[in-house]
DOVEX-371378 format. One record per residue (C-alpha): residue number from 1; x, z, y. Coordinates in nm, 3 decimals, padded with zeros to 5 digits. Layout:
<ronus>
 kegu       x       z       y
  NUM       X       Z       Y
...
</ronus>
This chain:
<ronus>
 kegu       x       z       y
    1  12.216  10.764  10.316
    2  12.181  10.599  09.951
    3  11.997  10.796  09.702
    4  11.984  10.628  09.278
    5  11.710  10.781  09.098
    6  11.929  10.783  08.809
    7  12.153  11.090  08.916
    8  11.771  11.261  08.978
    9  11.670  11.479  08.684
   10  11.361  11.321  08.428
   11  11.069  11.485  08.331
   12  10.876  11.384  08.032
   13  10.536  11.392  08.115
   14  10.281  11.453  07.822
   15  09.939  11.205  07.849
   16  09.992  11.115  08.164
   17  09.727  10.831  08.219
   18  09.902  10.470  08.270
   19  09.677  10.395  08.533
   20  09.768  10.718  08.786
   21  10.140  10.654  08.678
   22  10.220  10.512  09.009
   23  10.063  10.727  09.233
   24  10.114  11.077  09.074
   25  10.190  11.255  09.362
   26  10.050  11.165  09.680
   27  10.124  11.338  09.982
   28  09.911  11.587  10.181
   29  09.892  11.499  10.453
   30  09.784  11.092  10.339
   31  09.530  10.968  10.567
   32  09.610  11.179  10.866
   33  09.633  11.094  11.227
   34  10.049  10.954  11.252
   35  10.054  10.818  10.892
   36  10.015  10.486  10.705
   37  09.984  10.440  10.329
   38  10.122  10.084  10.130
   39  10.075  10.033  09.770
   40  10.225  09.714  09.635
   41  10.099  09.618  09.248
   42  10.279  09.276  09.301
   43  09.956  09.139  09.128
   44  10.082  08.788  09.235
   45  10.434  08.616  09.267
   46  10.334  08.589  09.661
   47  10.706  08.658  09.820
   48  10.669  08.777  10.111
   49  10.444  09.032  09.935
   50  10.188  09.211  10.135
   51  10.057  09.489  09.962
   52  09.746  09.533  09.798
   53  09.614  09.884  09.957
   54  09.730  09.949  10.325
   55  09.590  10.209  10.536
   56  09.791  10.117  10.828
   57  09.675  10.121  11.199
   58  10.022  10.039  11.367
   59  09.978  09.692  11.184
   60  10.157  09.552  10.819
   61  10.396  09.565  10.604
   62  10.558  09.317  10.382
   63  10.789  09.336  10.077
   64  11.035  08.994  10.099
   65  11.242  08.983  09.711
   66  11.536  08.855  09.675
   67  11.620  08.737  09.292
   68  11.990  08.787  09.171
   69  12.238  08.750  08.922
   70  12.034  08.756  08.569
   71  11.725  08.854  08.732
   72  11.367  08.640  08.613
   73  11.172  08.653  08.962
   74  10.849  08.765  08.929
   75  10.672  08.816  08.588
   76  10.329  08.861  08.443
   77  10.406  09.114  08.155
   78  10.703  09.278  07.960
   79  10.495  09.246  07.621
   80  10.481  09.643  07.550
   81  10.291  09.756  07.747
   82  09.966  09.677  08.013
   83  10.178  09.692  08.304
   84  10.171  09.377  08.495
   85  10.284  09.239  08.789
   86  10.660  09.278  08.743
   87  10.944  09.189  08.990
   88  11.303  09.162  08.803
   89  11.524  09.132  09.125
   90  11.825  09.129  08.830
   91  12.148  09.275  08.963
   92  12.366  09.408  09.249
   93  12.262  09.100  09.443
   94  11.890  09.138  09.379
   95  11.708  09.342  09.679
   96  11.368  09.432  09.764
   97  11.342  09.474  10.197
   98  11.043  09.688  10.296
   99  10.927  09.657  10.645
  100  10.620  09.870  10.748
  101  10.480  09.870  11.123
  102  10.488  10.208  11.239
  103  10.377  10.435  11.534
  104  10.568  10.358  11.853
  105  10.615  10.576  12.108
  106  10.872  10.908  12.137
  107  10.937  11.057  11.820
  108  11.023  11.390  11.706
  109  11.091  11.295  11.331
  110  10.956  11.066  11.033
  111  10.908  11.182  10.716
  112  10.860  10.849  10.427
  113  10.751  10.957  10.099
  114  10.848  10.665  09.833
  115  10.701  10.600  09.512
  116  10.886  10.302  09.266
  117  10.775  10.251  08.897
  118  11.074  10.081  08.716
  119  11.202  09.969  08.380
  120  11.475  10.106  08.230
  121  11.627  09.996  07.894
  122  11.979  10.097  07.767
  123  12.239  09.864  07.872
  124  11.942  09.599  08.012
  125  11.761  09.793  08.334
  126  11.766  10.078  08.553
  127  11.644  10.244  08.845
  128  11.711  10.075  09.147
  129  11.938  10.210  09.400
  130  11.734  10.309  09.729
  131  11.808  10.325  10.094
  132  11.597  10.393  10.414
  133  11.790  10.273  10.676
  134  11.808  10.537  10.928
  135  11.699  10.811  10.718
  136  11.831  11.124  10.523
  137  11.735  11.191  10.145
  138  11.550  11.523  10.126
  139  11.448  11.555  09.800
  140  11.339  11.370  09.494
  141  11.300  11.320  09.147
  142  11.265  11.071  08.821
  143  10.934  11.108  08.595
  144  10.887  10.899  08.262
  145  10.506  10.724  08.260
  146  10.499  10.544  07.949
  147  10.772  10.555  07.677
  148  10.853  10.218  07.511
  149  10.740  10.263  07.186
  150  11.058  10.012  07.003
  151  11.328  10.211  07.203
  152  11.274  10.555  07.272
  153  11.354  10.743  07.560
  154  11.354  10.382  07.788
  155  11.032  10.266  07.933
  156  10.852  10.319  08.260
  157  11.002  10.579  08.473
  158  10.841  10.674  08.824
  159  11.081  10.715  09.132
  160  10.995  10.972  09.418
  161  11.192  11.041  09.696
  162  11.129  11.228  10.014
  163  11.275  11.088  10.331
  164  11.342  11.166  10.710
  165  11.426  11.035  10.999
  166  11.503  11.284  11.290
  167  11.590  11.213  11.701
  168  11.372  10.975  11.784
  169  11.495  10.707  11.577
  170  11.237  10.428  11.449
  171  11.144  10.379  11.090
  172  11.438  10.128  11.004
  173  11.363  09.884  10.671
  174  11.354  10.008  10.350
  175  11.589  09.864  10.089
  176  11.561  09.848  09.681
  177  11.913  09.713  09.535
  178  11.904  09.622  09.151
  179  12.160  09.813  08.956
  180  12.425  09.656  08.782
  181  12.270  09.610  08.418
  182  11.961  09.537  08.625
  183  11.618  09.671  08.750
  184  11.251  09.504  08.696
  185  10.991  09.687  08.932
  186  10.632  09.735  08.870
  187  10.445  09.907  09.142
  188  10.605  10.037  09.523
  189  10.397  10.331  09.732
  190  10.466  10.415  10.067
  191  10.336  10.714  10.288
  192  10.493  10.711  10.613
  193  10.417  11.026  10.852
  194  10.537  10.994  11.279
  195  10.522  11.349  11.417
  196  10.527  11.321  11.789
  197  10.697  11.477  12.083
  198  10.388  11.554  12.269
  199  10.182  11.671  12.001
  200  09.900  11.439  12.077
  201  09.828  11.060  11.934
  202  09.560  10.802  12.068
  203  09.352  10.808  11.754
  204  08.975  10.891  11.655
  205  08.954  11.265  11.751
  206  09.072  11.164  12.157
  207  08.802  10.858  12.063
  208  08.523  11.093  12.035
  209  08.637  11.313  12.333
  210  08.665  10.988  12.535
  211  08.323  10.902  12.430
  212  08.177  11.262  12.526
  213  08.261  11.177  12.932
  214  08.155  10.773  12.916
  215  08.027  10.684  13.238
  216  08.051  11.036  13.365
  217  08.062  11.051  13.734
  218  08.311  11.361  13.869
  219  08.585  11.486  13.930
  220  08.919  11.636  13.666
  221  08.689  11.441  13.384
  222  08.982  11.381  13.141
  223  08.854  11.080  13.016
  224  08.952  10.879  13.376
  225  09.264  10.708  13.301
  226  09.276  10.561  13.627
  227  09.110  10.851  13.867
  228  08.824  10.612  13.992
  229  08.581  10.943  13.962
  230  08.419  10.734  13.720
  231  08.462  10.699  13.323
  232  08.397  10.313  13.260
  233  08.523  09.980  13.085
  234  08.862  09.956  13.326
  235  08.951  10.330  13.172
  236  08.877  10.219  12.833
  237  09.096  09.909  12.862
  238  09.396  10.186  12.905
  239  09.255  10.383  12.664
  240  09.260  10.102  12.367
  241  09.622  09.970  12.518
  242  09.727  10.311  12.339
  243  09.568  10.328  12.070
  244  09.730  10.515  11.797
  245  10.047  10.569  12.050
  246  10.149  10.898  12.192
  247  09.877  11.076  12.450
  248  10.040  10.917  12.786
</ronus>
């Protein structure tokens, strides 16, 4: 499903700071077992672009651009204001591709919270049109961050958009399009959250419960994977092969 931010309603928001304007909202559940958070400031004109804050332990994520019709590539400023670090992708033909590692394993749904700071300007740039491949639009909205202060109403605006991906399905690329006057992009957040079918993940909490029974000798000690009677090295070797998979 495609989802413009245009068509979302904008908020004006009062002395907002510039530095929190690309990050206003981050999710609750951020930093919880089953999610992964990417921030790309684009601080260099590295393409593939890896982004600058990742909390990821499925792996990366890279941003590859693709420059189109009209667009500049990557640029250091607009002039106006301190935001630097600026991708114009230029028109229609003009993409950003987002691909993020994710948790593997049987899936009961994936919820991607998105985050994209853009330019618009009256006849010159807009939002960008957005699609995660896979997923269905749940909700979402357009917030002005800084207000250009030779044209007003245009400036920075602040995309969010909820995502989700249901049945199992994996977390599919994630696709900005420039819009047909346009689109120059600033900053890109990610939060990605896996919710799994059997309620349990291979992270730090079954760590420290693995930990509790190490070279325990017994019997129905949970913490031996292969029912030697014995916790030790060959059980942790299955225990790190699923590491931040679902509990097998």
């Amino acid at each position: 499903m495609v989802f413009s931010a245009r068509l979302t309603v904008v908020l004006v928001l009062v002395g907002v700071a510039l530095a929190f304007g690309h990050d206003l909202a981050p999710p609750a559940w951020r930093g919880e077992s089953g999610t992964t958070h990417q921030h790309w400031r684009f601080d260099a004109d590295a393409n593939p672009s890896v982004p600058e804050i990742i909390g990821n332990p499925y792996g990366g994520a890279t941003a590859t651009i693709t420059t189109g019709d009209y667009g500049e590539g990557w640029l250091y400023d607009l002039g106006f204001s301190e935001q630097t670090g600026i991708w114009d992708i230029g028109g229609l033909d003009g993409n950003i591709v987002l691909i993020i590692a994710n948790q593997e394993g049987s899936l009961e749904s994936v919820d991607v919270w998105l985050q994209v700071t853009y330019h618009k300007f009256t006849g010159f740039g807009d939002a960008p049109t957005i699609e995660v491949v896979g997923a269905n639009y749940v909700d979402g909205q357009a917030l002005m961050v800084e207000e250009d202060p030779y044209a007003p109403g245009n400036g920075w605006f602040l995309s969010q958009s909820l995502w989700r991906i249901e049945g199992g399905q994996p977390l599919g690329p994630i696709v900005l399009s420039g819009a047909i006057v346009g689109t120059r992009i600033d900053q890109i957040v990610v939060d990605v959250k896996s919710v799994s079918t059997a309620g349990c993940v291979v992270d730090f909490e079954e760590l420290a419960a693995f930990c509790d029974e190490w070279l325990q000798d017994g019997e129905a000690l949970a913490a031996d994977l292969d029912g030697s009677g014995r916790v030790d090295a060959k059980d942790f070797s299955m225990f790190a092969a699923n590491w931040m998979k679902a509990c097998p």
